[in-house]
C-alpha positions as CSV (number, residue, x, y, z in Angstrom):
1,X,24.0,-14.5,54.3
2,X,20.7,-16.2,55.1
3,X,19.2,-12.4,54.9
4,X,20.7,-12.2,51.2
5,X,19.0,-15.7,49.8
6,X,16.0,-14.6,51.6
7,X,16.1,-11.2,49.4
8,X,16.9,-13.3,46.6
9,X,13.7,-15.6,46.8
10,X,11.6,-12.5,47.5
11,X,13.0,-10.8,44.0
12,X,12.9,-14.0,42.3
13,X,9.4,-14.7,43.6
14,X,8.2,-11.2,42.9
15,X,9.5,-11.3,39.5
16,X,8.0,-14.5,38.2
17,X,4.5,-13.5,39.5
18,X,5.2,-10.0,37.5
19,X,5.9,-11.9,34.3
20,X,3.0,-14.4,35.0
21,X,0.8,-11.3,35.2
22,X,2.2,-9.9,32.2
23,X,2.0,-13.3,30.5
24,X,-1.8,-13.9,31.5
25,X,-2.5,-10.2,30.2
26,X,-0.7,-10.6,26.6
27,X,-3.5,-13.8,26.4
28,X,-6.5,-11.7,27.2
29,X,-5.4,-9.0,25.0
30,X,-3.9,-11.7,21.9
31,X,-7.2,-13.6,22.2
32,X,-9.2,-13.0,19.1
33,X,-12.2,-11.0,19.4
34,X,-14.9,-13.6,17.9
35,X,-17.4,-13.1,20.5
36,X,-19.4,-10.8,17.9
37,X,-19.6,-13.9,15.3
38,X,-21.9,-16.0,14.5
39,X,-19.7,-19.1,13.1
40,X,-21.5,-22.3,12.1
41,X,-21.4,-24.9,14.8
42,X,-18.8,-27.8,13.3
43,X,-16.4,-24.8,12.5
44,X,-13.2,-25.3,14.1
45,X,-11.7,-23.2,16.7
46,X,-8.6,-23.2,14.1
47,X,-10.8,-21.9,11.3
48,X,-12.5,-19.2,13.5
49,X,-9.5,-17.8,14.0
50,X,-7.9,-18.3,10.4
51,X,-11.0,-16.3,9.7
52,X,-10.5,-13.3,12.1
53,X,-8.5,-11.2,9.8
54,X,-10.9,-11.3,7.0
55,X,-13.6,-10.1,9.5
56,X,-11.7,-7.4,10.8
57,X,-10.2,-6.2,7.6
58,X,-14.4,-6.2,6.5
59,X,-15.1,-4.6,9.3
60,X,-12.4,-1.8,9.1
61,X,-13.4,-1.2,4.8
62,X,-17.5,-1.2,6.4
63,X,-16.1,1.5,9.3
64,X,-14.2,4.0,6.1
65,X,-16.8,3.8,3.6
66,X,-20.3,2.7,4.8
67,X,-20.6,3.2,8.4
68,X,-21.5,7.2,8.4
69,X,-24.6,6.3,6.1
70,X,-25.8,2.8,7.6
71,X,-24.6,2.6,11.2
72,X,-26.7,4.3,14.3
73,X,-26.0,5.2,18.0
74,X,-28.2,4.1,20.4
75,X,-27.5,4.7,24.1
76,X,-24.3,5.4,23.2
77,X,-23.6,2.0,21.4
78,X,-22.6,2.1,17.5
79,X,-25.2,-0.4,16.0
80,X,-24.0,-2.0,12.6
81,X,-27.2,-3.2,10.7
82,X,-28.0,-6.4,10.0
83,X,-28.4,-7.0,6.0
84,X,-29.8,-9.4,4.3
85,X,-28.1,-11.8,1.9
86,X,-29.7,-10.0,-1.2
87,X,-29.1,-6.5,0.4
88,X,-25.3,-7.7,0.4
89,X,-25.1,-9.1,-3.0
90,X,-27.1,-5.9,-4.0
91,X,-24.0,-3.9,-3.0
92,X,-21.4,-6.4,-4.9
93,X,-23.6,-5.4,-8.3
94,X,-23.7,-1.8,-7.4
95,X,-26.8,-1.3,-9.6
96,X,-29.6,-1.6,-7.7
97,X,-29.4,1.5,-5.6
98,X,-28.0,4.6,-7.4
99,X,-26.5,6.4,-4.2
100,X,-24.0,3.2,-3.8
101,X,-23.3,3.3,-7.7
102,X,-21.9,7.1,-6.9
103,X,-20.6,6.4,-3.8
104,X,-19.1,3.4,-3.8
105,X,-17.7,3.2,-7.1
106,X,-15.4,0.0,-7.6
107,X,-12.4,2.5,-7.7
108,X,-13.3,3.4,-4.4
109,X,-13.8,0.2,-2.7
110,X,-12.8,-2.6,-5.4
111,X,-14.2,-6.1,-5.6
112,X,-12.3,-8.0,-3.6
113,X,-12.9,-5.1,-0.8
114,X,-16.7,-5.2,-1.5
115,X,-16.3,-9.4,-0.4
116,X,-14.2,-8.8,2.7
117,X,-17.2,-6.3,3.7
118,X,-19.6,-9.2,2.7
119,X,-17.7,-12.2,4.8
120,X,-18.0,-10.0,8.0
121,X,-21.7,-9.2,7.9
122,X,-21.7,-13.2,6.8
123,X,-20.6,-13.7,10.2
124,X,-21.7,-10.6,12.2
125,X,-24.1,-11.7,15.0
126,X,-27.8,-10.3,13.9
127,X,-29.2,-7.9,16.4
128,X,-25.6,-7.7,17.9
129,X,-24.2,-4.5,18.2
130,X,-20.8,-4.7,17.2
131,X,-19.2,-1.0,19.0
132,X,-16.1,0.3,18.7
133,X,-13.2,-1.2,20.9
């Protein structure tokens, strides 16, 4: 009998450091990915991560329809350019650069697509090299 509560405390003990591992490896994998931002300093931690879809859904519309013109390998690392604030707004008008009037007409990537590609590089650390994961 004392062999079976022993077993017992051995499964039991087993399986809550198994769910504790699991537990602490959902965290590390649920934990936003904000290291590549560059947030102002009195944001809150709340609004960082309020702000994390917006970035990734800009960063996904950057990866389909600019990356293969305006990103670079280097070492193996995908490096994402760092743009300017009138560079950006350049890309909102669509006019200033004929190549982005044909390729990227607003059909293609609409408005509200074009601002979702403009809050990530808002936020994208300069010089950073943002790969993919």
């Amino acid at each position: 009998m004392a062999n079976i509560s022993k077993i017992r405390m051995k499964i039991i003990t087993v399986m809550l450091l198994f769910f504790m591992v699991i537990a602490g490896l959902m965290a590390c994998v649920m934990q936003p990915k904000i290291q590549y931002y560059d947030f102002p300093a009195d944001i809150a931690e709340e609004a960082k991560i309020a702000n994390r879809k917006m970035l990734e859904k800009g960063k996904i519309l950057y990866d389909i329809n600019c990356a293969k013109c305006h990103n670079k390998k280097v070492k193996g690392r995908i490096i994402i350019p760092d743009f300017t604030t009138e560079q950006l707004d350049s890309y909102s008008v669509r006019v200033r650069n004929e190549i982005h009037v044909t390729a990227i007409p607003e059909n293609k990537v609409t408005t509200e697509e074009m601002e979702a590609i403009q809050f990530f590089f808002t936020y994208k650390k300069p010089g950073q090299p943002v790969t993919e994961q």
